[in-house]
Structure formats: C-alpha cells, structure tokens
C-alpha positions in Angstrom: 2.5 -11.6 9.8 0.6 -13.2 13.0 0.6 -17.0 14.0 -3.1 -17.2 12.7 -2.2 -15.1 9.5 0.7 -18.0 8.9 -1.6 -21.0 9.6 -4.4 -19.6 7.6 -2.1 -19.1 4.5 -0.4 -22.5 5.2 -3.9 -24.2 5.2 -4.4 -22.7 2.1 -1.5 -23.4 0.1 -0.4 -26.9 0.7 0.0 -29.2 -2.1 -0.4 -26.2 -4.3 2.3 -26.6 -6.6 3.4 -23.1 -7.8 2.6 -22.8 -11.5 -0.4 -25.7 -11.0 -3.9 -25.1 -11.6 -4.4 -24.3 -8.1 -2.0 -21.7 -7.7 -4.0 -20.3 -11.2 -7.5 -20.4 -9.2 -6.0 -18.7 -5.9 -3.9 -16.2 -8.4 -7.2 -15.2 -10.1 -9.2 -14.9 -7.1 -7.4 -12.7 -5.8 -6.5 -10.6 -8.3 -10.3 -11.0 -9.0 -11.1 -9.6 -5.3 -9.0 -6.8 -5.6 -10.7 -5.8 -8.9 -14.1 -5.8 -7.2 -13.1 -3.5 -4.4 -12.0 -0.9 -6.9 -15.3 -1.3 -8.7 -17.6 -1.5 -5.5 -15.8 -1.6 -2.6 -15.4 -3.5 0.4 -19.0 -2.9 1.4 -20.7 -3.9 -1.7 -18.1 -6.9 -2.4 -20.1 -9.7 -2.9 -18.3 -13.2 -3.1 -20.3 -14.3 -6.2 -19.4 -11.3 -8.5 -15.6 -12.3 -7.5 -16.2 -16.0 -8.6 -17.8 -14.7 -11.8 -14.9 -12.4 -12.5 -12.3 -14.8 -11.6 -13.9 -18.0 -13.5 -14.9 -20.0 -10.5 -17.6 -21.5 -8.4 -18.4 -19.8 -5.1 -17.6 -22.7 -3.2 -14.1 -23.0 -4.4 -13.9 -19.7 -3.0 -15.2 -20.8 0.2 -13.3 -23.7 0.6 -10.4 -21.9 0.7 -11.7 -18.3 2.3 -14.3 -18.9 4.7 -15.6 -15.9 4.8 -15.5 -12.4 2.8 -13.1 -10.5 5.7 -10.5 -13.3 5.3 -10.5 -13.4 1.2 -10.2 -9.6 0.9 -7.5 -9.4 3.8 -5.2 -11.9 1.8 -6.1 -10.4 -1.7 -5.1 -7.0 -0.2 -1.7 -8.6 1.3 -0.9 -10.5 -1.8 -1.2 -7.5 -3.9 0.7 -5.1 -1.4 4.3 -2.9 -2.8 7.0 -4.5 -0.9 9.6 -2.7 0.3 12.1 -3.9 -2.4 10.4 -2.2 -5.4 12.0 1.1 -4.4 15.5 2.3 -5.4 17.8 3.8 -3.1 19.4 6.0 -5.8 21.5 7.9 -2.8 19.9 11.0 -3.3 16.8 11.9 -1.0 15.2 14.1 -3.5 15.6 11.5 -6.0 14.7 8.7 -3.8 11.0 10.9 -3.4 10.7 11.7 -6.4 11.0 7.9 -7.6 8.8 6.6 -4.4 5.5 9.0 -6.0 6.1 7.9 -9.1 5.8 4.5 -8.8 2.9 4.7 -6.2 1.1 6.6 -9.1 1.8 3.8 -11.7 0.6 1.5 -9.1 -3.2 3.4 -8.8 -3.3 2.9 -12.7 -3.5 -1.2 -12.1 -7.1 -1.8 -11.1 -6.0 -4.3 -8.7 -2.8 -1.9 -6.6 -5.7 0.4 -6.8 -8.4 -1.7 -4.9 -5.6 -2.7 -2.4 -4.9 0.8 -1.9 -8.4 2.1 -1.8 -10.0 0.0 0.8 -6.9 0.6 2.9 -7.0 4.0 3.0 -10.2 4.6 2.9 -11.2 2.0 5.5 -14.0 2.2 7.6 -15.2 -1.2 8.4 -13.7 -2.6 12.0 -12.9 -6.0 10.0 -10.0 -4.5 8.0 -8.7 -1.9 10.7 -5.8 -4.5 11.6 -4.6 -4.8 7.9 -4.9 -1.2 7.4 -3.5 -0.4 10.8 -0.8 -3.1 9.5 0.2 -2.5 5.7 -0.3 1.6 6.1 2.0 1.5 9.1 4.6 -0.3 7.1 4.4 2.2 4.0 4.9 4.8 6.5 7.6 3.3 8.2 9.4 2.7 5.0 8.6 6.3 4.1 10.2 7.4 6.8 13.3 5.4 6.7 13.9 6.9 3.5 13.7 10.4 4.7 16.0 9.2 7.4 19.2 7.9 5.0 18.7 11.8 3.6 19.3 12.7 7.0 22.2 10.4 8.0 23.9 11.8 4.5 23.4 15.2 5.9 21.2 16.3 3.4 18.2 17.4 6.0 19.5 18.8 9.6 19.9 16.5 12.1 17.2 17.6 14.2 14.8 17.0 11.6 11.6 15.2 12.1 11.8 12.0 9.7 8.1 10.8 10.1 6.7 14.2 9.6 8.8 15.2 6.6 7.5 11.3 5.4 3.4 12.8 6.3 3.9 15.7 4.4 5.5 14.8 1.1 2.5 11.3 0.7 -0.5 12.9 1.9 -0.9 15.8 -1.1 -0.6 12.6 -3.6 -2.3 10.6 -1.8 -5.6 12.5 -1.2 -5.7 13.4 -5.1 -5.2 9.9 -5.9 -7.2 7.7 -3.1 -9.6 10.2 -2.4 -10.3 12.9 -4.7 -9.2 10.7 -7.7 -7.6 13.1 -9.6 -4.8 13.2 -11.9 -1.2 13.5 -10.6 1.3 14.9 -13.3 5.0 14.7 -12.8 5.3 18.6 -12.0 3.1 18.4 -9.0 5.5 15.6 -7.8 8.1 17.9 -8.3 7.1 20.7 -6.7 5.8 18.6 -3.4 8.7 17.0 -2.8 10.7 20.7 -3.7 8.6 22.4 -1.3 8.9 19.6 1.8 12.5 19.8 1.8 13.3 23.5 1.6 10.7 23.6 4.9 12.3 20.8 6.1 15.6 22.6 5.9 14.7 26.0 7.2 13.5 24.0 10.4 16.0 25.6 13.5 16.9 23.5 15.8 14.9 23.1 18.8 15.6 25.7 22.0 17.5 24.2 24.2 15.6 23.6 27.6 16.6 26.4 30.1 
C-alpha cells in the first residue's frame, strides 16, 4: 500500500473503535459499494444508491470518501482474497484444484463478485492502479504456487511458472468474469489436468550454440 493509500485510510479510521457504530457505517458502506458495482458497475455507480443500500446519508459517505474513485478503490481493497485463504496442501494439483474452487465460491458473494468484476473488467483510467495492483498480486501468488510444484519436482525445472499460472486462471476466469457462466467441478478438473501434462511434456530449452 502507498504513503497516500496509508494516510487516507488512517484519516479515515481514527477513533473508530472496532466493533463501534462507526466501524458498522464504514463496514456497510463498503460492502454496500461493492454490491452496486456488481449490479451496475463502476460507471453507473452512483454514491446515493450506495447510501440507500447501506442505510446512510450521502454525506456520511462523503465525509469519509471524498469522492466516488476513492470509496470504490477502498471497498474493492477491503473486500480483496488475501493470500492466507489458500492452503498449501503440498500437492500442486491439489493446491489448483483448491485455489479455483474457492475463487468460484467467492463470485457467488455479490460483494467478492463486484470486487472482482470491476477489476477485471476495468476500463476506467481511475481504477487502472488498483487493478494494475490487486490483479498483479493474484498473479504473483498464482505463480508462486506453481513454483513450490516446481521446487518439489513435480513440473521440470525449466518450466515457465507465470505461464503455467496464465493458463490454468484465465479458462475460469473468462466464464466467470466475463461470459458469466457456470463453472462445475469437472471443468476445474480437467483445466488444471490438461495445464500440467503440457506443462510437463515442455523439453527443455536448446541450448545456445
């Protein structure tokens, strides 16, 4: 998180005692943002349908978020998957398999899903940063997993981590985000089954004459 990401949040949440009635209004606002974008969308957001959702006046909204960019950039942040939500069972197909599956369950919650909507369907140069932000982190983590199934020997060594990482998300992820279709555990399956046989049959790069 940036300097200006840290002050803006620190602005916002001192004296808020955790379970107090703020932290209830800044809870539901949020979660009350992120429900609009799945509904409308970033560009059709409008800060008084989130204060009617949420229970609010608009200008407890604007007290605290200035302006529309900075309350959907926090409601997206607040309701992001951190890294710690996915097992390392010690298995790479397993580890996959388990990383889908809860992404999927995620797109079911109405607010995951309008985190993950605007993000990766983002057009608007105000959110590029977070998206450019939170999507490089889910691909870095993606990756990293791929990686401890390389480090256990279970893909060659000369495997490409961050493209086995592209290849076994973006299937899901276009049925889900953008074609908002149904994902059933067999599809999950056979993905991940087919990205690591190709993975495997990969030789080795030719050595430079």
């Amino acid at each position: 998180m940036s300097n200006i990401d840290t002050k803006i949040n620190d602005r916002r949440t001192t004296g808020i005692q955790k379970h107090g009635r703020a932290a209830k209004v800044v809870s539901d606002v949020l979660r009350s943002t992120c429900e609009e974008l799945n509904d409308v969308g970033f560009s059709a957001l409008r800060v008084e349908d989130v204060a009617e959702r949420a229970g609010v006046n608009k200008t407890t909204i604007y007290r605290r978020w200035p302006t529309k960019n900075e309350l959907v950039v926090e409601a997206i942040r607040n309701s992001y998957v951190t890294e710690h939500e996915f097992p390392d069972t010690g298995v790479l197909r397993d580890d996959l398999v388990q990383y889908l599956r809860i992404m999927i369950k995620r797109t079911k919650n109405p607010v995951a899903r309008g985190a993950m909507l605007t993000l990766n369907n983002c057009t608007d140069p105000a959110l590029k940063p977070i998206a450019e932000e939170l999507l490089g982190r889910a691909r870095g983590y993606r990756t990293s997993i791929v990686q401890r199934g390389i480090e256990r020997g279970e893909l060659p060594a000369h495997t490409d981590a961050e493209l086995v990482s592209d290849m076994f998300s973006a299937p899901i992820l276009r049925r889900l985000m953008s074609l908002g279709e149904t994902v059933k555990p067999a599809y999950i399956d056979s993905v991940v089954d087919i990205v690591l046989a190709g993975a495997k049959a990969v030789p080795p790069p030719k050595a430079k004459k």
